[in-house]
C-alpha positions, 0 to 999 in steps of 0.5 A, spaced: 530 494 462 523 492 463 517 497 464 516 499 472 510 496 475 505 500 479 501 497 484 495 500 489 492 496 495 486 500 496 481 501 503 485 497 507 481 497 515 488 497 518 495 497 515 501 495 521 507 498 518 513 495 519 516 501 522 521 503 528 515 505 531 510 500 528 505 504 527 497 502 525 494 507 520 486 506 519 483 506 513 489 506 508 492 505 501 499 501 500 502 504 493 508 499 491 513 501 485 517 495 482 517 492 488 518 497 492 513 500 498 513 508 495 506 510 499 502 508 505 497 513 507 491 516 506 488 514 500 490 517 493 486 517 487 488 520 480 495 516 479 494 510 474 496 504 477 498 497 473 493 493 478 489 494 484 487 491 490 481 492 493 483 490 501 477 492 504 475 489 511 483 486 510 488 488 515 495 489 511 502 488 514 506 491 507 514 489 508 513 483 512 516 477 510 
């Protein structure tokens, strides 16, 4: 089994979830874990992650595909 991948999307303008109620969340983080989305919210710092991605004066839409 390989080694589990963390990600972080960091100081996104907006983040739409995709959701039930497809909510717009400003000024987020994105955390994704093996491919999979763990967070969406305010952001969390003191977490090591593999990569960060710096979104700033992005809108992002994690799910959608």
């Amino acid at each position: 089994m390989g080694a589990m991948t963390k990600i972080r999307i960091t100081d996104a303008d907006k983040v739409v979830t995709m959701d039930a109620d497809r909510r717009e969340i400003a000024a987020a983080d994105v955390v994704i874990e093996d491919g999979v989305i763990v967070s969406v919210g305010a952001s969390v710092d003191g977490h090591e992650y593999d990569d960060t991605i710096d979104a700033r004066g992005c809108v992002v839409t994690p799910g959608l595909v």
